[in-house]
C-alpha positions in Angstrom: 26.1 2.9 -62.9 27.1 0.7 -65.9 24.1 -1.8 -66.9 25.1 -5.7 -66.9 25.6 -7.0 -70.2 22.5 -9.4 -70.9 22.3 -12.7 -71.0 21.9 -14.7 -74.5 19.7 -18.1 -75.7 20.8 -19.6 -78.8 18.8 -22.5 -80.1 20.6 -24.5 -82.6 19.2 -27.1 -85.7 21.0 -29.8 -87.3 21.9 -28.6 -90.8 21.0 -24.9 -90.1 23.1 -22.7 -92.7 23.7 -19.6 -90.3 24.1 -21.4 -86.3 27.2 -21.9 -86.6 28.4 -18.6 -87.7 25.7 -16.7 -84.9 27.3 -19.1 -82.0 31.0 -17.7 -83.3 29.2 -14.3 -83.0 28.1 -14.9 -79.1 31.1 -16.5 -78.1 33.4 -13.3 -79.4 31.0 -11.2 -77.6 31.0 -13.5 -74.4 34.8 -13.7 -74.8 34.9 -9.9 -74.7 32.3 -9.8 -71.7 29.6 -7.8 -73.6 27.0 -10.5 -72.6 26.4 -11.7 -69.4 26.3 -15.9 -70.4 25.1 -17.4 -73.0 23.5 -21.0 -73.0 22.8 -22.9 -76.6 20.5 -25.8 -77.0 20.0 -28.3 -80.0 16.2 -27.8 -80.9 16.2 -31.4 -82.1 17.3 -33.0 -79.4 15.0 -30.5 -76.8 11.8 -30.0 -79.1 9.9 -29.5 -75.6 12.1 -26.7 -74.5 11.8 -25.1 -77.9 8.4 -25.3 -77.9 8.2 -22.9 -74.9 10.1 -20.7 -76.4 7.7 -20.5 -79.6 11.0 -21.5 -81.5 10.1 -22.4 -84.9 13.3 -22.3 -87.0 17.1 -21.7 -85.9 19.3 -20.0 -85.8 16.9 -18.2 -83.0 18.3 -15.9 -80.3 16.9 -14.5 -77.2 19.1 -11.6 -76.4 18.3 -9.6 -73.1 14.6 -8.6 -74.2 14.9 -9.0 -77.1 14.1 -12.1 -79.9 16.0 -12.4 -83.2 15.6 -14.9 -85.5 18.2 -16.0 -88.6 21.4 -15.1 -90.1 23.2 -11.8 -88.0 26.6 -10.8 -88.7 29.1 -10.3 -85.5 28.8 -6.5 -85.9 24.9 -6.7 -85.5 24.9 -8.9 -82.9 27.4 -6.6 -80.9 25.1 -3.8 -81.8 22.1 -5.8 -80.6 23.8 -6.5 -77.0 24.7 -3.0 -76.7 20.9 -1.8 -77.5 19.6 -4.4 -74.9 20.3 -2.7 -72.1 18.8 0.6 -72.5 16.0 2.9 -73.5 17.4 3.6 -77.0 17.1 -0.3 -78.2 13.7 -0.8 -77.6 12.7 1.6 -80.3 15.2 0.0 -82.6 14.5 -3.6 -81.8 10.3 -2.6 -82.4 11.3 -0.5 -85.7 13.2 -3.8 -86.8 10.0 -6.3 -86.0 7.9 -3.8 -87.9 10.0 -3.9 -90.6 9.9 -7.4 -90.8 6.0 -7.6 -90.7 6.0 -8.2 -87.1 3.4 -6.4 -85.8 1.8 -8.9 -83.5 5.3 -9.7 -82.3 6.0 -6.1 -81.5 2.2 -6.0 -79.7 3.3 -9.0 -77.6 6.9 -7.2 -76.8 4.7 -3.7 -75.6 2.5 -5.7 -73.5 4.7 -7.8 -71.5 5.9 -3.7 -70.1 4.0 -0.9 -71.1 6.7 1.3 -69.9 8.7 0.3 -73.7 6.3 2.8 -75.0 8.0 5.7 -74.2 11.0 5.0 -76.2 8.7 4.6 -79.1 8.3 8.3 -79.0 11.7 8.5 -80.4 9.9 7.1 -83.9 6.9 9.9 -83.6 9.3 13.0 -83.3 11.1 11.2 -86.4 9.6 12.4 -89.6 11.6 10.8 -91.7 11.0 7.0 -90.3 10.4 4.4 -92.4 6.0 4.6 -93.2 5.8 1.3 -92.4 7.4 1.9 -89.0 5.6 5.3 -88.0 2.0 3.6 -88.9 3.3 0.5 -86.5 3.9 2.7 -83.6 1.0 4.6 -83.8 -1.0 1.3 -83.6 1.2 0.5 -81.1 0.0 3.8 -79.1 -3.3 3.6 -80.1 -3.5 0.3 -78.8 -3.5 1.7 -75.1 -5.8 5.0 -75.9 -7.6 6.0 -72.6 -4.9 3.7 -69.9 -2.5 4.9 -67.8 0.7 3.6 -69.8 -0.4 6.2 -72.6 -1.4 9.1 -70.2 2.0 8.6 -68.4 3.6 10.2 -71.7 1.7 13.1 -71.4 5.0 15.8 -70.6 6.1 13.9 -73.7 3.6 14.5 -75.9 3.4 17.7 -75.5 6.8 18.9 -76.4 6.3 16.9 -79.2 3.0 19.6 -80.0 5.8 22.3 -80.5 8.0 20.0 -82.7 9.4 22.0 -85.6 7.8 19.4 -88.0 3.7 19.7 -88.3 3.7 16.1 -89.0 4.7 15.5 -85.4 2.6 17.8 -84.3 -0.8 16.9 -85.9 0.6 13.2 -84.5 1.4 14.4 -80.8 -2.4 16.2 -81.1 -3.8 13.3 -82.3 -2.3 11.1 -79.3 -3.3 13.3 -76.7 -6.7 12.7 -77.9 -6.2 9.3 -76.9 -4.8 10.0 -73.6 -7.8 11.2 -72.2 -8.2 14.1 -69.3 -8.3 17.4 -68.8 -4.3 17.6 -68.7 -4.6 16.5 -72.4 -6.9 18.8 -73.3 -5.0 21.6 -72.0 -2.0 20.5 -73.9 -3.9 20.5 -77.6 -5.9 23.7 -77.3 -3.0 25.8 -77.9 -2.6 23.5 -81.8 -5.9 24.9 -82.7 -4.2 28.0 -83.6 -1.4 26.0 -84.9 -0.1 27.7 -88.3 -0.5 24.4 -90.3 -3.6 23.8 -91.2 -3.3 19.8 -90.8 -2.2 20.5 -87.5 -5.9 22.7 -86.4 -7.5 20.3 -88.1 -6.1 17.2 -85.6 -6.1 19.2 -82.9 -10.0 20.2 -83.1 -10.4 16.0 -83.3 -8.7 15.7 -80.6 -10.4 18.2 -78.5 -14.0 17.1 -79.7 -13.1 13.1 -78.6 -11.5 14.4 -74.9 -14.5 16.7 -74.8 -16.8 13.9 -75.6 -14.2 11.6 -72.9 -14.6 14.2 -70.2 -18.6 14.0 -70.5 -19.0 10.6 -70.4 -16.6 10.2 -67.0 
């Protein structure tokens, strides 16, 4: 089943450099059916409406889930409608906040559905992601240690304990120490014999904080 193309908000300024060229963008993309509708409002003549939206400066775009802000070129924002209606752009669209300083922002995003976590696992098996973006998402992770949206990624996590890079690994251990249980703990024990020594080392962190988890319960 094909998903429906989202839907698009584009508030607009008086004398903003980049509207004009963003609305061109939607209506090419509306024209071509790749979103859904798309409805623009003048921030300056509807201040209260942008206020509820948290709009602060234009051009500013709510596109399916997501919330982009500034100058986009039509290639981006075809990319953009294509990632908003699946699993794969919600690690993108987090990744791009992050990159941007947008921590909070990408906090916000996670918490309105917990279940965008598990495309941020994409990121941890990634070695080579930006630093800035693989601290992000393990704060973004860490952020629900010992709740059920992070113990729901358990089967996830560990395959990412036999990842061929130890990096993931000693992350994926370090995770499951979050998660909590005995389903965890079953999952790390095998890293403590792990042939990197970064990886033991997590792991045996890991084990002592679900050890420490599992007495306290």
């Amino acid at each position: 089943m094909t998903a429906a193309p989202p839907d698009a908000l584009l508030f607009v300024a008086p004398g903003c450099p980049h509207c004009a060229s963003v609305l061109q963008g939607l209506n090419e993309l509306l024209r071509q059916r790749l979103i859904g509708k798309l409805i623009v409002i003048d921030a300056a003549e509807h201040p209260e409406q942008a206020a509820e939206h948290g709009v602060r400066a234009a051009p500013w775009l709510r596109l399916g889930p997501f919330t982009l802000t500034g100058a986009h070129s039509a290639a981006e924002l075809r990319q953009w409608a294509g990632w908003a209606s699946g699993e794969e752009g919600i690690a993108h669209y987090v990744a791009h906040l992050l990159q941007h300083g947008g921590y909070q922002q990408a906090k916000a995003f996670i918490a309105a559905d917990t279940h965008r976590l598990k495309p941020l696992l994409a990121v941890v098996a990634d070695p080579g992601a930006r630093l800035e973006v693989r601290l992000g998402v393990s704060a973004l992770l860490e952020a629900h240690a010992h709740t059920p949206a992070l113990q729901n990624l358990l089967p996830q996590l560990a395959e990412l304990t036999r990842h061929a890079d130890h990096r993931v690994r000693a992350d994926a251990c370090h995770l499951l120490g979050l998660a909590g249980g005995a389903a965890a703990r079953a999952h790390v024990e095998p890293c403590l014999n792990d042939v990197h020594a970064e990886v033991r080392e997590i792991a045996a962190e890991a084990m002592a904080a679900l050890a420490n988890k599992i007495a306290k319960a």
